[in-house]
N, C-alpha and C positions, 0 to 999 in steps of 0.2 A: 502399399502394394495392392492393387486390384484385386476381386472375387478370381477373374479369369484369369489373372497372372497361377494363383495358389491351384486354382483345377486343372490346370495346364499342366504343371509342375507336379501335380500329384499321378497324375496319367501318363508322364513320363519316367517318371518314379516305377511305377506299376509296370511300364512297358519293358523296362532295363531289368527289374524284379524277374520275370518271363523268360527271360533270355536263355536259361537253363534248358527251359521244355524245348528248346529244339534242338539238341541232345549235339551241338556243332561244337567240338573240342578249340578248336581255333578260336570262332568268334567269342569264345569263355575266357582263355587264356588271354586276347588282346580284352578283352572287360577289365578283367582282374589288373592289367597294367593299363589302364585307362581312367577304373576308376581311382583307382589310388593316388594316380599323380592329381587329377582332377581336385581331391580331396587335400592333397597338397596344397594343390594352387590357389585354393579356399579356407585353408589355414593360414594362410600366408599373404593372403586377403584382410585378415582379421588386427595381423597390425601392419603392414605394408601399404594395404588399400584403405583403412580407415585412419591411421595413425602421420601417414605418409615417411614411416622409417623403413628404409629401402635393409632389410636383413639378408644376410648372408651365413647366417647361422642357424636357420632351420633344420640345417643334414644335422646338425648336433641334437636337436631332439628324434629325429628319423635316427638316429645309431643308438641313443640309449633305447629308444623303443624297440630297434631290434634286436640289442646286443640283451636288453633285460628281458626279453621274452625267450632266448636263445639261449642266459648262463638259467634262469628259471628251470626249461624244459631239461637239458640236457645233464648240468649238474643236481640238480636239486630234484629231479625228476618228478617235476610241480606238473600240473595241468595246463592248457594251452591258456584255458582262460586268466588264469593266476599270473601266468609271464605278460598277459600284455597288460594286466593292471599295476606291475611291477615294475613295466618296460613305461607304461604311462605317466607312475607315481615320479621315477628317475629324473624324467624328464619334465613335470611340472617342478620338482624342488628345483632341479639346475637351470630352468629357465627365470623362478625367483630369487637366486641367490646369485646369478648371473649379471641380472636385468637391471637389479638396483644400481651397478654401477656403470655400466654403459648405456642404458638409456639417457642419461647425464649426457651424454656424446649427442652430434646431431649431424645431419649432413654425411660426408665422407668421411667423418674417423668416426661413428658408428658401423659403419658397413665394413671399414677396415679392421674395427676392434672386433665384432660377430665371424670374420673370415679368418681371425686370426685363431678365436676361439675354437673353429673345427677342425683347424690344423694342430691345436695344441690335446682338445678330446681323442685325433686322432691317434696322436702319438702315445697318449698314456694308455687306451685300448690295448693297443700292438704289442705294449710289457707289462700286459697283465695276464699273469697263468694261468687264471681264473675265467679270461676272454677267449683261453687259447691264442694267447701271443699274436706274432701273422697269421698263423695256421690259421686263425678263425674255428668255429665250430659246425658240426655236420648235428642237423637236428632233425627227428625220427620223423621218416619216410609217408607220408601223405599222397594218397591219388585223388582226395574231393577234392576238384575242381570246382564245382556248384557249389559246396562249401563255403569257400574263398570269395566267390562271386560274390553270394549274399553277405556273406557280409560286408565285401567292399561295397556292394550299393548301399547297405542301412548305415557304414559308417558314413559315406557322401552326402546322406539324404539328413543323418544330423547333422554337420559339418553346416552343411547349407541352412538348416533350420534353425542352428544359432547364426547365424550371418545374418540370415531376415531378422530376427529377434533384435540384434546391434542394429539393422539398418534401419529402425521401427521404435528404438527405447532412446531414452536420455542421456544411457551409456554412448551407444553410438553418437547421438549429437554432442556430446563431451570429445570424443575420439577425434571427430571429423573436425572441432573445434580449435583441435591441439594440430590438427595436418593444416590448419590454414594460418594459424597466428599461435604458436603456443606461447608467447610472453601475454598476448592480449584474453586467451584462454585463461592463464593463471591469474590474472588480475580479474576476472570474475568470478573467481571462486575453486575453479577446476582443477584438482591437483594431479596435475600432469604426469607424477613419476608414479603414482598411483594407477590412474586409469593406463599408463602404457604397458607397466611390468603385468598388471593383470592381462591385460592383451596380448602378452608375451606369452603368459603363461597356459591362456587359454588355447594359444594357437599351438602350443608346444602338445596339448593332450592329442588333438585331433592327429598330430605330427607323427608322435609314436605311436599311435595305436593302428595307424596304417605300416609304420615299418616295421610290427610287431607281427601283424597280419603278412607281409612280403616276405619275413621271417620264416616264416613257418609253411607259406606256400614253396620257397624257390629251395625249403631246409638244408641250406650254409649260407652263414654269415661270414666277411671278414673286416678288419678297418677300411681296405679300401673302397667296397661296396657300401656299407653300411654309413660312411663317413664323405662321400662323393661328393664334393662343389657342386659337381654342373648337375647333381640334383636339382642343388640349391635355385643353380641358376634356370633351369628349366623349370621350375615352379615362377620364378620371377615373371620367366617371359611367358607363360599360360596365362595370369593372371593382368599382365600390362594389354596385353592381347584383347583378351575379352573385356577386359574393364576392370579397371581397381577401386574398389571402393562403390562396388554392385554386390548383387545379391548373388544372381545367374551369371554375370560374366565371367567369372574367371573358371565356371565349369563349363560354358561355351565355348568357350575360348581353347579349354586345354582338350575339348573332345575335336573339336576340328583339328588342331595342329595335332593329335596323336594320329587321327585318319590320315592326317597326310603324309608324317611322317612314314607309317606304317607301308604307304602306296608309293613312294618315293622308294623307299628302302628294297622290294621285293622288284620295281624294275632296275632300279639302277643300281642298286647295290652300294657301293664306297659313296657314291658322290650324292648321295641321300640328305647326309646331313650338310652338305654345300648350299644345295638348293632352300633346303629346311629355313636353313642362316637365310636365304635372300627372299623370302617369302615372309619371313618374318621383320629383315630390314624394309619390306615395302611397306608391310603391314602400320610398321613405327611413321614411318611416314604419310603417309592419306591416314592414318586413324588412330592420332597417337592416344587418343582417352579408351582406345578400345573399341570394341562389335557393340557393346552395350553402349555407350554415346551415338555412335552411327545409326542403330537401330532408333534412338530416340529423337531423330532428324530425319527421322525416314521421309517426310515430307518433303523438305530443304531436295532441292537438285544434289544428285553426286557429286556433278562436277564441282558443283559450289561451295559442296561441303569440304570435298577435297583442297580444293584449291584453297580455300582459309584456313585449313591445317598446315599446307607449303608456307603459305603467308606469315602467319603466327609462329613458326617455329625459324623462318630465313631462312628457307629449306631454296 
């Protein structure tokens, strides 16, 4: 990575930091849920875009992060800090105790075994007394805004700062090794269930402690929030978007498609997420590696660029 990539990125850091002192209750709230999927979609980076295992089981570490910050606060009447170290721990064990046998999987019955997994978290959730059953739990009443803020920026801005660290170490070139040939990976030495489940589990910390954080700002949890697929799948398509297996793109990536959700949503209302859908079918189309490939052809003609993305895929 370049000098001016990292001072860029730190000034932008700084700038999002700021955000607070213009004392605008809205543009905070839309932070707060901007940075966190952001932060999503860059956990899910870590083995998605580096490993190239398409997961559908991230909401399962996002539910124990919020469910173990949430039985923390509420029953145990622990500290905020305590529940998301709690909510965090949960969910690094279940992501390694998880991962050893389905990363075994490859292809489609990975993604099918990971979806089946949050269907089956969810349900055991729901009957447990301890979860508050459906009911879910109501957790004590918070007005910091700027609170939530900062910390959703400092947790994106590590989130991202171990991404560059993979995208810059041996780990990562093991990673990206195992997304291009994992039989040819393991015959050099690389032991692939190794480097994945760590990747699993790495990405599971960053996972809950943003939905430990959501937790505690939106204070009620229940299985079906905490537990939601199309989280899952909206981390997926933030991070395809911007670029998988980048540093910056899949935080690029998920701050544009939140802006536009967000401006779609407030004119049109219902048919928000319609448009959403075809903005991002077009995106898959002219730019399937993402903003972050596009950007690194910025030379290359558009049209040119475009048009050998239709080419390459039979589009």
């Amino acid at each position: 990575m370049r000098t001016w990539h990292i001072v860029l990125a730190l000034l932008v850091a700084a700038g999002l930091a700021a955000v607070p002192w213009l004392h605008n209750d809205v543009l905070i709230q839309f932070g707060i849920n901007a940075l966190l999927l952001a932060t999503l979609a860059q956990s899910w980076n870590i083995l998605g875009g580096f490993t190239g295992y398409v997961s559908f089981g991230n909401s399962v570490f996002y539910g124990l992060g919020t469910y173990g910050t949430a039985i923390a606060m509420v029953q145990y009447n622990l500290p905020f800090g305590v529940g998301l170290a709690i909510g965090a721990l949960a969910a690094m064990l279940c992501a390694a105790l998880v991962g050893l046998p389905i990363l075994r999987l490859r292809g489609p019955y990975f993604a099918i075994a990971t979806l089946g997994l949050n269907g089956a978290m969810a349900a055991l959730i729901s009957n447990l007394p301890l979860a508050g059953s459906n009911n879910g739990l109501v957790l004590p009443l918070t007005r910091n805004d700027a609170l939530f803020y900062e910390l959703a920026v400092a947790l994106l801005v590590a989130c991202t700062a171990t991404v560059w660290w993979i995208a810059s170490s041996r780990y990562g070139t093991a990673l990206v090794a195992i997304r291009e040939d994992e039989d040819a990976a393991g015959s050099m030495g690389v032991n692939a269930t190794l480097y994945k489940v760590s990747a699993l589990v790495l990405s599971s910390l960053f996972t809950a402690i943003a939905g430990g954080i959501h937790a505690y700002w939106s204070t009620f949890v229940d299985p079906a929030s905490a537990f939601d697929t199309t989280l899952n799948v909206r981390m997926v398509i933030m991070c395809v978007f911007g670029g998988p297996g980048t540093v910056f793109g899949p935080v690029i990536g998920s701050f544009i498609l939140s802006i536009i959700y967000e401006l779609l949503a407030s004119k049109i209302s219902t048919a928000a997420v319609l448009l959403f859908g075809i903005v991002i079918v077009v995106a898959v189309i002219f730019i399937p590696k993402g903003l972050a490939d596009w950007l690194a052809h910025a030379r290359t003609s558009n049209w040119r660029y475009f048009l050998r993305n239709i080419r390459e895929n039979r589009l």
